[in-house]
C-alpha positions as CSV (number, residue, x, y, z in Angstrom):
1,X,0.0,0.0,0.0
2,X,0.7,3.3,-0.7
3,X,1.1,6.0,2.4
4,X,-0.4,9.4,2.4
5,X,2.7,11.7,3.8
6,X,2.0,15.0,4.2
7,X,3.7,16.9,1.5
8,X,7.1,18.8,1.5
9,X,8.7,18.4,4.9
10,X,7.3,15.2,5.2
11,X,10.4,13.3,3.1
12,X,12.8,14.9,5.7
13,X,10.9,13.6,9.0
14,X,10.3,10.2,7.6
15,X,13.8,9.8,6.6
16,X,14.8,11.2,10.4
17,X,12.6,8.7,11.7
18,X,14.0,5.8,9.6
19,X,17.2,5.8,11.7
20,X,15.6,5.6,14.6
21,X,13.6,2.2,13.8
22,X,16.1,0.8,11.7
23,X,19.9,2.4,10.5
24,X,20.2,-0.4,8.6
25,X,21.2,2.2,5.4
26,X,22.3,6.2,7.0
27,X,20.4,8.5,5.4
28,X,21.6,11.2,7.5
29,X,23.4,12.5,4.3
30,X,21.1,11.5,1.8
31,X,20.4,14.1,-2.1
32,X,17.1,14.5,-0.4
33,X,16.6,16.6,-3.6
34,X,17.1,13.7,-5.8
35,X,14.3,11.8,-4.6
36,X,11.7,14.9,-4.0
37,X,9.0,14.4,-5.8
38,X,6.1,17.0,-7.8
39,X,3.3,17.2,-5.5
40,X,4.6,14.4,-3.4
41,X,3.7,11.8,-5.8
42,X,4.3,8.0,-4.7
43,X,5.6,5.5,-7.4
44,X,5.2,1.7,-7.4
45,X,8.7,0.0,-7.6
46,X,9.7,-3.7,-7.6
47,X,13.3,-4.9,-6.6
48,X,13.8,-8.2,-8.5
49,X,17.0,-9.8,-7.0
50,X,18.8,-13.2,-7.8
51,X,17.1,-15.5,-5.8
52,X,15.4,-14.6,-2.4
53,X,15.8,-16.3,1.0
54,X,19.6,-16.2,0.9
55,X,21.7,-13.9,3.6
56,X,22.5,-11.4,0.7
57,X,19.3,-10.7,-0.8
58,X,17.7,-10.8,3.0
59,X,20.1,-7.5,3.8
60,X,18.8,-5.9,0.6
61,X,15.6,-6.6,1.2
62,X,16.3,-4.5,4.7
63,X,17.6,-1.9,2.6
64,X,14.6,-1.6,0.6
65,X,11.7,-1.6,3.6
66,X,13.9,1.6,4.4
67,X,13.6,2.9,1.4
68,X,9.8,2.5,1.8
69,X,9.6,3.7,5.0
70,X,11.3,6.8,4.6
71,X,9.8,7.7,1.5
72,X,6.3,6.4,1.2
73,X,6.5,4.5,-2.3
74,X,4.9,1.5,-2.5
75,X,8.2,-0.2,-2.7
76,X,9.1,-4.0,-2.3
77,X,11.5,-6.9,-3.3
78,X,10.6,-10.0,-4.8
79,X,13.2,-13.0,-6.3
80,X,13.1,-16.6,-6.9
81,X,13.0,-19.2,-4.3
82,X,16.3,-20.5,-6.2
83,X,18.8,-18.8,-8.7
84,X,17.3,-19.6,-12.3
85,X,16.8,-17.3,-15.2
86,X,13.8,-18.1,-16.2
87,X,11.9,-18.5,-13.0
88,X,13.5,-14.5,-12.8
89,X,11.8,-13.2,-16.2
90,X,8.4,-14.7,-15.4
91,X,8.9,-12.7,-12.0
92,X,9.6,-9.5,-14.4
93,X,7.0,-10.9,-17.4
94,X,4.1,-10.4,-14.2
95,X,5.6,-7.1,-12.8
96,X,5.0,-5.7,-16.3
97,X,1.4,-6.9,-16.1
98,X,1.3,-5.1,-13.2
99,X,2.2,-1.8,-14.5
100,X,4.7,-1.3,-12.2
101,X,6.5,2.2,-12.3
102,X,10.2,0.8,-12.1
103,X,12.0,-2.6,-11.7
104,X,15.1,-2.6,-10.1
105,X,16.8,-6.0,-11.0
106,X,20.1,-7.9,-9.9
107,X,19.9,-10.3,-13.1
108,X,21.0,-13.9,-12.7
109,X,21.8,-13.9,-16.4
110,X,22.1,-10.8,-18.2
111,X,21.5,-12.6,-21.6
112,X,18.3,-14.0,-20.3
113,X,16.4,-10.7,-19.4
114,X,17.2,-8.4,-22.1
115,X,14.5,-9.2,-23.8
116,X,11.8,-9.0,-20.7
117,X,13.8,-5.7,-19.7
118,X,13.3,-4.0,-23.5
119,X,9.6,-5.4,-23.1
120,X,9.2,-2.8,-19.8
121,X,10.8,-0.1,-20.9
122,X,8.8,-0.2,-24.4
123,X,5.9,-0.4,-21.7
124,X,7.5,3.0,-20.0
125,X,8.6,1.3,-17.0
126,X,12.2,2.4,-15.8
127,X,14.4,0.5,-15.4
128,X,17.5,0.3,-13.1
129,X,20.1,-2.6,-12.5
130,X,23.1,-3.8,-10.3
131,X,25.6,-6.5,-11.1
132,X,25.0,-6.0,-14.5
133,X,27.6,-3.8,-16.2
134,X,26.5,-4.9,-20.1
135,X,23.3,-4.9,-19.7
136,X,21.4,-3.0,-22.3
137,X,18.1,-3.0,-21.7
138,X,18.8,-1.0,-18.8
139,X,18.3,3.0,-18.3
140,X,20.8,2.9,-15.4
141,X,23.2,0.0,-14.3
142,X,24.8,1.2,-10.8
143,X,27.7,-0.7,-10.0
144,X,29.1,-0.5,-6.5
145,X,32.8,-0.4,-7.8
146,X,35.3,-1.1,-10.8
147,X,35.0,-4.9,-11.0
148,X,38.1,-6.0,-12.4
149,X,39.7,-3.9,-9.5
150,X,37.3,-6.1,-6.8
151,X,38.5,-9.1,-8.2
152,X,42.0,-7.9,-8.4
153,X,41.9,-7.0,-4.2
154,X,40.5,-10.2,-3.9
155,X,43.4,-12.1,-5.3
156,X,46.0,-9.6,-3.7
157,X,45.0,-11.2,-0.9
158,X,44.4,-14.9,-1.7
159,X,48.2,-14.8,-3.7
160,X,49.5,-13.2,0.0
161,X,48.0,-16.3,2.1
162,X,48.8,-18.4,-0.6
163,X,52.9,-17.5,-0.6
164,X,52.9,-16.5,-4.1
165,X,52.6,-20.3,-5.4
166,X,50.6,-23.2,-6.1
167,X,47.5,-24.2,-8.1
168,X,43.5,-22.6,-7.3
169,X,39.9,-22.9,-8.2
170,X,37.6,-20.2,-9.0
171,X,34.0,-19.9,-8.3
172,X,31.2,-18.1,-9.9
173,X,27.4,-18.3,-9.0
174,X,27.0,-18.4,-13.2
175,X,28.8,-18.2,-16.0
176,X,26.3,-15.6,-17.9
177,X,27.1,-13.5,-14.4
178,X,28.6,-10.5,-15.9
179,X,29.7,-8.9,-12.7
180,X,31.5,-12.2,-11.0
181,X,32.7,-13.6,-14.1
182,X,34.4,-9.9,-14.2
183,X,35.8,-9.9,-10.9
184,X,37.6,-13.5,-11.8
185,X,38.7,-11.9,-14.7
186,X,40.2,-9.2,-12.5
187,X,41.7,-11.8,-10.4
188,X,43.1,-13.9,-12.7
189,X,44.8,-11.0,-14.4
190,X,46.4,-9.9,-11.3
191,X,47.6,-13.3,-10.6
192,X,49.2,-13.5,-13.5
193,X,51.1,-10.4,-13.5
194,X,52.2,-10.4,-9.9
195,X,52.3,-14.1,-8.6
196,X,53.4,-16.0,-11.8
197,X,54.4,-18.8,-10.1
198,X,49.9,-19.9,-9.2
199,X,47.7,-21.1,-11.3
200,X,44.0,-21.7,-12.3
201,X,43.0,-25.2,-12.5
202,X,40.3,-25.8,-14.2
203,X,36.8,-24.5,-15.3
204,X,35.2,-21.6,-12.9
205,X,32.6,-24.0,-11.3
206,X,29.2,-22.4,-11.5
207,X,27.5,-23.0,-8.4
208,X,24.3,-20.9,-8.6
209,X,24.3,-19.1,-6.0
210,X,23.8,-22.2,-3.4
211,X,26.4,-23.0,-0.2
212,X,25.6,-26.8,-0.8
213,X,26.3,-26.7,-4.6
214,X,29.7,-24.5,-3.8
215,X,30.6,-27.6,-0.9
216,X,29.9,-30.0,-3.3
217,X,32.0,-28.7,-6.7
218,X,34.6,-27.3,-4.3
219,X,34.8,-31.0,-3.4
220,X,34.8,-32.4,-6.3
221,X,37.2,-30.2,-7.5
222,X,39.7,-31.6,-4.8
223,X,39.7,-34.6,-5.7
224,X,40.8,-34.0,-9.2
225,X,43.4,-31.6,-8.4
226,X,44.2,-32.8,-4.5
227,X,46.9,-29.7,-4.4
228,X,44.9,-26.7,-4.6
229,X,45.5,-24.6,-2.6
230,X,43.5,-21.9,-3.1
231,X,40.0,-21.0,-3.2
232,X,38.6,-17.9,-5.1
233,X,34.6,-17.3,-4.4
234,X,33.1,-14.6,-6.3
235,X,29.4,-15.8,-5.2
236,X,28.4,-14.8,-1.8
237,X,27.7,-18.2,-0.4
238,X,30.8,-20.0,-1.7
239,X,32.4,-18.8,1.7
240,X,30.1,-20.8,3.4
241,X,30.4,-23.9,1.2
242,X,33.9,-23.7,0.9
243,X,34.4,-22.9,4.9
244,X,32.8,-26.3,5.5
245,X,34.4,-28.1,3.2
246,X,38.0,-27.1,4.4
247,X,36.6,-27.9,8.8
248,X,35.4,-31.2,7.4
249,X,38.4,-32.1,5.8
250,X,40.8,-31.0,8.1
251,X,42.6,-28.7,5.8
252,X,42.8,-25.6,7.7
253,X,46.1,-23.7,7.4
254,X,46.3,-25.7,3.8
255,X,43.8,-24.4,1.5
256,X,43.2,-20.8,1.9
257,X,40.0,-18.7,0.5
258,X,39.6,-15.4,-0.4
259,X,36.2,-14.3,-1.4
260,X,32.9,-12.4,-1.4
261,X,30.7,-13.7,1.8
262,X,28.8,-11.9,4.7
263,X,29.9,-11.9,8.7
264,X,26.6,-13.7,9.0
265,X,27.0,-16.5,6.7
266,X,31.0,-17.2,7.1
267,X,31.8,-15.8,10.6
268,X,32.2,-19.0,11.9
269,X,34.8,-19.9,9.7
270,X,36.8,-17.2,9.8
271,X,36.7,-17.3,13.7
272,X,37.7,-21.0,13.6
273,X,40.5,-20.0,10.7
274,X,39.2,-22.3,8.2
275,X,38.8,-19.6,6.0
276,X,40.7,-16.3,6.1
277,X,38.9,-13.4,4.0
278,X,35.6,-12.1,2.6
279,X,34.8,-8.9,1.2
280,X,31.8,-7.5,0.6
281,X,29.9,-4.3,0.1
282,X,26.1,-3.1,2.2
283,X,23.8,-4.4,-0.2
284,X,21.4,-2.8,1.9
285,X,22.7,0.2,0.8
286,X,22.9,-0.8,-2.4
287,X,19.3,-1.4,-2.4
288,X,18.2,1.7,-1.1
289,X,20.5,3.2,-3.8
290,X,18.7,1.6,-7.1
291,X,15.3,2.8,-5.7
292,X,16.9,6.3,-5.6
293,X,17.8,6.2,-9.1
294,X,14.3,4.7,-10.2
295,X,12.6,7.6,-8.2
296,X,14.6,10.3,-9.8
297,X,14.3,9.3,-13.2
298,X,10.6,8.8,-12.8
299,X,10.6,12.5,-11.7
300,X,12.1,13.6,-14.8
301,X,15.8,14.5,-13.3
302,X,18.1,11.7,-15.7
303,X,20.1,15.0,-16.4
304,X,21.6,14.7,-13.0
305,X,21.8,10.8,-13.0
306,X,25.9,11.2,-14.4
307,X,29.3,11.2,-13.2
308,X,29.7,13.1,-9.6
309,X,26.4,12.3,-8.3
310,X,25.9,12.2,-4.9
311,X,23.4,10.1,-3.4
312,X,24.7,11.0,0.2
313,X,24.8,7.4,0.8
314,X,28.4,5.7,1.6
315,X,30.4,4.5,-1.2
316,X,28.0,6.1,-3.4
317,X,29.3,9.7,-2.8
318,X,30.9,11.1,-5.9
319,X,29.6,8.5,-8.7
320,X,32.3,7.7,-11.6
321,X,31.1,7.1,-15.4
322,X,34.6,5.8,-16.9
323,X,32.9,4.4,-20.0
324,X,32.2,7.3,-21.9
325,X,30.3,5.5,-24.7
326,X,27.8,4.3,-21.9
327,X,27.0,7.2,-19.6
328,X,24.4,5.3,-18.2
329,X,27.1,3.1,-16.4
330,X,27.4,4.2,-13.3
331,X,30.1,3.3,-10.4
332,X,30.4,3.6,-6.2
333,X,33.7,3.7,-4.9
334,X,34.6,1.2,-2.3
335,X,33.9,-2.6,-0.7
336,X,34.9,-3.5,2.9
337,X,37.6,-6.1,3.7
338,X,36.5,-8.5,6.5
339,X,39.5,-10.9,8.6
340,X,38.8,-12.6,11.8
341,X,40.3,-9.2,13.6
342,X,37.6,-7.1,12.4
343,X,34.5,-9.3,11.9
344,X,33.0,-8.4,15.3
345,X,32.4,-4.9,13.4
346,X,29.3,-6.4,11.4
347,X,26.2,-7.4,12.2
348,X,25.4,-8.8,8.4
């Protein structure tokens, strides 16, 4: 439902009063301008992530109720009960029926909802999208950071535990992931200019976005190459999957991961030492942030939608365009770096 908010001050009460219930996402610097709207006018927008009911998407869906709370629109988020592309376009397919204002979409493929995506937007519904940097079916893709320099970090740190040396495997959640598969791609390149002396073994295992699927490739990929050494995770869960794996097999201090993951799902492991690093970014905040965009390009204001925005929201201060043949490409600035010594610093 819709709320009736009492015009003008209203936006800046309700987002003063979102801290106080929530602070999931801090809005105390927020572009209140960006998101004012003509005569106070409330929007209907869907978030359509991955797949729902997983740790991520649960801390993005906390960063959407925010949105709705402090501004009123008849936001929420909606995903599959498990990663699959088409199970994701039927989700968009009904949202269209709907008449929706905007869809805000992390795709699980990007080649499998270009077509639904060029369906809304011939409908006029905006659209906005994360994790999906060639995407063109897309009015705004905001990215929460360069992702070959993610992956690069992530493998700066992998190479360190690692020694410089030996064989690793590479996760992604899929292979039509453009984001992940970019962040191995990052990786990989940095491996091979600064620790020549490791090495990829085989395919990147496409794991879908599932901590028992992760546990069970990760597993099978140690048996066919028993010395890895290494594990690189782009997908969230794959910290989890890969955490177990190494406690159950008594290979702590042998195999070493590096990786996306939350405190929430991989904590354990990286208090116990079975694995040693995740990084992440809030995608609560990222969350909050797509709705943003959707809101402001519904209220006519794409001309300020470009390098140097700032959505007052952190890592998302001072946006970067470096793709000047896609302005619509836009990038944060920032992920956060998580080891046993600082873990106690997130409750995600």
């Amino acid at each position: 439902m819709i709320r009736t908010i009492l015009a003008a001050a209203s936006l800046t009460v309700s987002l003063m009063a979102s801290t106080a219930f929530a602070q999931v996402v801090d809005t105390s610097n927020v572009n209140k301008d960006l998101i004012q709207t003509a005569d106070d006018k409330k929007y209907t927008i869907a978030t359509v992530v991955k797949v729902d009911g997983i740790a991520w998407f649960d801390r993005m869906r906390e960063g959407v109720e925010q949105f709705k709370e402090d501004t009123g629109h008849d936001v929420w988020m909606v995903g599959p009960s498990q990663a699959d592309a088409a199970a994701q376009v039927q989700i968009i397919e009904n949202l269209i029926a709907q008449g929706v204002d905007a869809i805000a979409v992390v795709p699980f493929s990007v080649e499998g909802v270009e077509p639904v995506l060029q369906k809304a937007r011939e409908r006029g519904i905006v659209v906005i999208s994360h994790e999906a940097s060639n995407l063109v079916n897309t009015d705004f893709d905001l990215e929460a950071f360069d992702n070959h320099a993610y992956g690069a970090n992530l493998m700066k740190v992998l190479g360190e535990y690692m020694g410089g040396k030996g064989k690793y495997v590479a996760t992604v959640g899929s292979l039509t992931s453009k984001s992940q598969m970019e962040w191995i791609d990052g990786a990989v390149a940095y491996q091979k200019e600064n620790f020549p002396d490791m090495e990829l073994v085989g395919d990147r295992l496409e794991t879908y976005d599932d901590a028992a699927i992760d546990y069970t490739k990760l597993k099978e990929a140690l048996t066919a190459y028993p010395d890895i050494t290494g594990i690189l995770g782009a997908p969230m869960p794959t910290s989890a999957g890969a955490g177990r794996l190494i406690a159950e097999s008594g290979l702590k201090g042998k195999v070493f991961f590096a990786g996306t993951g939350l405190v929430s799902v991989a904590g354990e492991y990286l208090a116990s030492g079975d694995i040693q690093y995740i990084q992440f970014w809030d995608p609560a905040v990222a969350g909050y942030a797509m709705n943003m965009l959707a809101v402001a390009a519904l209220e006519g204001k794409r001309d300020q939608i470009k390098e140097g925005l700032n959505l007052g929201l952190v890592g998302y201060e001072s946006l970067t365009a470096p793709d000047a043949s896609r302005p619509n490409l836009l990038y944060g600035a920032g992920w956060v770096g998580v080891t046993a010594d600082n873990m106690d610093q997130y409750d995600f």
